[in-house]
C-alpha positions in Angstrom: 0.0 0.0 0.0 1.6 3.5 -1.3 -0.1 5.8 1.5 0.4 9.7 0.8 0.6 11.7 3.4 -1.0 15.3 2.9 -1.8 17.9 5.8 -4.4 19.8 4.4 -6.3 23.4 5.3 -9.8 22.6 4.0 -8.8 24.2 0.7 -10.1 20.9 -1.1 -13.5 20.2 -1.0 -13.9 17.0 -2.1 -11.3 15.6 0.3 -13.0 17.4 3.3 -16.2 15.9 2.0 -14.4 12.7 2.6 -12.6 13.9 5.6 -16.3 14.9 7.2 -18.1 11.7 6.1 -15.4 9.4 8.0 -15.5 11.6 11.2 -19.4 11.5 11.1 -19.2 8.0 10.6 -16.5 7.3 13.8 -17.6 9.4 16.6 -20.6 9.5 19.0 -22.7 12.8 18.7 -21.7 13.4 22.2 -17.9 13.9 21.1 -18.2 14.7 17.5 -18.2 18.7 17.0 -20.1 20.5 14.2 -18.4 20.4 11.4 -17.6 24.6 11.0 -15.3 23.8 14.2 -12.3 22.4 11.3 -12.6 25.5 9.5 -12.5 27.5 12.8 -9.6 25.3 13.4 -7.9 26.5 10.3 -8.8 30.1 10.7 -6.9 30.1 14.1 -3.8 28.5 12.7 -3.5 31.4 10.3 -2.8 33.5 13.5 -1.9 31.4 16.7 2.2 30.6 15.7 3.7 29.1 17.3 0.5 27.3 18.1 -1.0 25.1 15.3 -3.6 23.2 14.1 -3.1 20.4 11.8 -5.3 17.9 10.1 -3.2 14.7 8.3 -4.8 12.7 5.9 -3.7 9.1 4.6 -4.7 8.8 1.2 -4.0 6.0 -1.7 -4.7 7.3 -4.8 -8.0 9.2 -4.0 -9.2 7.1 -1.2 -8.8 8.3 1.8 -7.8 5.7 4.6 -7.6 7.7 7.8 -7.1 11.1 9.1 -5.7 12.9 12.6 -6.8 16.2 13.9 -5.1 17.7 16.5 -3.2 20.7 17.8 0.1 21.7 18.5 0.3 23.6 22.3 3.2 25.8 22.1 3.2 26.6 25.7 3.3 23.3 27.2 5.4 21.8 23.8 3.0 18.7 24.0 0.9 18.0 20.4 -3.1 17.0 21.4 -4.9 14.7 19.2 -8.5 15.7 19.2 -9.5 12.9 16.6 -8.1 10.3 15.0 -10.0 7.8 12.4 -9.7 5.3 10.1 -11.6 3.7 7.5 -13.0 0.4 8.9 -11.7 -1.5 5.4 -8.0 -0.5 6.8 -8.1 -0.8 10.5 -6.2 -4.1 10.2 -4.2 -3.0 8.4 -2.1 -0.5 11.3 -3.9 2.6 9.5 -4.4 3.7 13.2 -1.0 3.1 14.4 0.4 4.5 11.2 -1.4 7.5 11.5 -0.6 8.2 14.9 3.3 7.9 13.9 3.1 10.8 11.3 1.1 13.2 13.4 4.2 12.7 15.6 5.8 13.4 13.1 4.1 16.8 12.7 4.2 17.7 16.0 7.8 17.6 16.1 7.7 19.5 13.2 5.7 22.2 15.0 8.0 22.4 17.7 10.5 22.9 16.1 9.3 25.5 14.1 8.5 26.7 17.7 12.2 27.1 18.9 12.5 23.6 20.7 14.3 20.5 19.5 11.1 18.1 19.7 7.6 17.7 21.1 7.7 16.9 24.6 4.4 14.6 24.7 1.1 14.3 22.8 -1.6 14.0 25.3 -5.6 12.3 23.7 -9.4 11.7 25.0 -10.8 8.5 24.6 -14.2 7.5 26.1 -14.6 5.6 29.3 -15.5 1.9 28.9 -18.0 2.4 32.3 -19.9 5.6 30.5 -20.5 3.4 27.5 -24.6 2.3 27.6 -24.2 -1.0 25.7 -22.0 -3.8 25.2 -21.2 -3.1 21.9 -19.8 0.4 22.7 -17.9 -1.3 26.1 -16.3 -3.7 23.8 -15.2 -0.2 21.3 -14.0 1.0 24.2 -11.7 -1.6 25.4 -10.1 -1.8 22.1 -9.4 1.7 21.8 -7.2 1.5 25.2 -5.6 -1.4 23.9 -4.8 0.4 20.6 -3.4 3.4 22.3 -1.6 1.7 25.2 0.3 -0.4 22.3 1.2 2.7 20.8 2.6 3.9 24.4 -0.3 6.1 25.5 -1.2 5.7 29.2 -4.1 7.2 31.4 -3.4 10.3 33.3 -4.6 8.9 36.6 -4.2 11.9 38.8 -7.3 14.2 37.3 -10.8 13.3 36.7 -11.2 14.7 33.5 -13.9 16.2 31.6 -14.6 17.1 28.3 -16.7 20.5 27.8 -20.0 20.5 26.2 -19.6 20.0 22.5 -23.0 21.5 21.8 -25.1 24.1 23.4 -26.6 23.1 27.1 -25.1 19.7 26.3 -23.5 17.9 29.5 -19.6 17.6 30.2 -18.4 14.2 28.7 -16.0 12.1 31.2 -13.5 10.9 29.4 -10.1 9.3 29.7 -7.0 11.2 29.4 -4.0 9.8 27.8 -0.6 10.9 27.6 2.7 9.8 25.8 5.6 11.0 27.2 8.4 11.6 25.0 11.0 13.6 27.0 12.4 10.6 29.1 11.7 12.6 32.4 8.7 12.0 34.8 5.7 13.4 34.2 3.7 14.9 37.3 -0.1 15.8 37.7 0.7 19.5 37.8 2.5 19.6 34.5 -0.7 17.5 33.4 -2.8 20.1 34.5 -1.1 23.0 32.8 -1.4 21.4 29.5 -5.1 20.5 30.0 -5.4 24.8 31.0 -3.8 24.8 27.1 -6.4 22.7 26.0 -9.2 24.6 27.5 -7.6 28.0 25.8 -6.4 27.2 22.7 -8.7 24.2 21.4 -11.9 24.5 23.3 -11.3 28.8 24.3 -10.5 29.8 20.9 -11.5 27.4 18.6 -14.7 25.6 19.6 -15.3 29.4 21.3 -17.0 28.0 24.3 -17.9 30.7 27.3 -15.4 31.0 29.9 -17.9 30.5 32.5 -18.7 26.9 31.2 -14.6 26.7 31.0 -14.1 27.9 34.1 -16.8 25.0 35.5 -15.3 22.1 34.1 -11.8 23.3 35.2 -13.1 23.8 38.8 -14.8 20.5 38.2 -11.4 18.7 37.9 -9.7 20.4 40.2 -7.6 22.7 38.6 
């Protein structure tokens, strides 16, 4: 398989059509945003350097076979994968493993672009196995921590975390928080915290443009 690697800015419509369709496909409505939130997304990068936010796409030919949105947090150097998907005819294939490798890759690239010599960690949400309401989704669950603790994520065990409402006068989302650590040095809860304040800024402050005051709820929420 001859996978192309393209990291793209919306600017082709057909392959955000694709893009869209396998996100809608993936994710829950509870943790799927509306679809403007990309090209809000994209619209910030223009004017957030260092900050960044990337979408990768694996593509063979004009078939798309997965895709990674995330951003880059220039403050805490640590890259956060907000989705990550691949199509279902590929997942055996390591399309998700793959994927995850290259936006690495482009977080390191970010960083350095940023003054440093590498990203520090790339930290991910992943729904909870006991919030799931059926079997089915427990199973999901269960393979997705699998999949990420193979690729050396592990759960952040010292916060309770929380994922905003997505939608207006929707609920905060428990989730599972997941961070690689790619700096060799221990990572402790307050450094955890900080980045999750960059998460709340950048990606859900300034891109998703939730209100402070629901912010500031889910942060006093979790404890920080």
């Amino acid at each position: 398989m001859a996978i192309q690697w393209e990291q793209t800015r919306g600017q082709n419509p057909s392959r955000m059509d694709k893009v869209l369709a396998l996100y809608d496909r993936s994710f829950p409505l509870e943790v799927r945003e509306p679809h403007d939130v990309f090209y809000s997304g994209f619209q910030y990068a223009q004017t957030a350097v260092p900050n960044q936010f990337c979408l990768l796409i694996g593509v063979e030919e004009d078939q798309l076979l997965s895709f990674a949105a995330g951003h880059y947090l220039a403050e805490v150097n640590t890259g956060f994968v907000v989705y990550i998907a691949a199509d279902p005819n590929h997942r055996n294939m390591g399309m998700g493993s793959k994927t995850l490798a290259k936006m690495e890759d482009v977080f390191n690239e970010a960083a350095i672009l940023a003054g440093k010599s590498k990203v520090s960690g790339i930290i991910l949400e992943t729904e909870k196995e006991e919030e799931a309401s059926t079997t089915m989704e427990q199973m999901e669950c269960r393979k997705r921590m699998q999949f990420f603790a193979k690729n050396q994520y592990q759960p952040c065990l010292g916060i309770d975390y929380v994922q905003p409402p997505l939608h207006p006068d929707g609920p905060t989302v428990p989730l599972n928080l997941l961070f690689k650590n790619l700096d060799c040095e221990n990572v402790h809860d307050e450094h955890i915290r900080e980045i999750v304040q960059q998460i709340y800024a950048e990606k859900y402050g300034a891109v998703n443009k939730i209100e402070n005051t629901v912010l500031g709820k889910c942060l006093k929420q979790m404890g920080i």
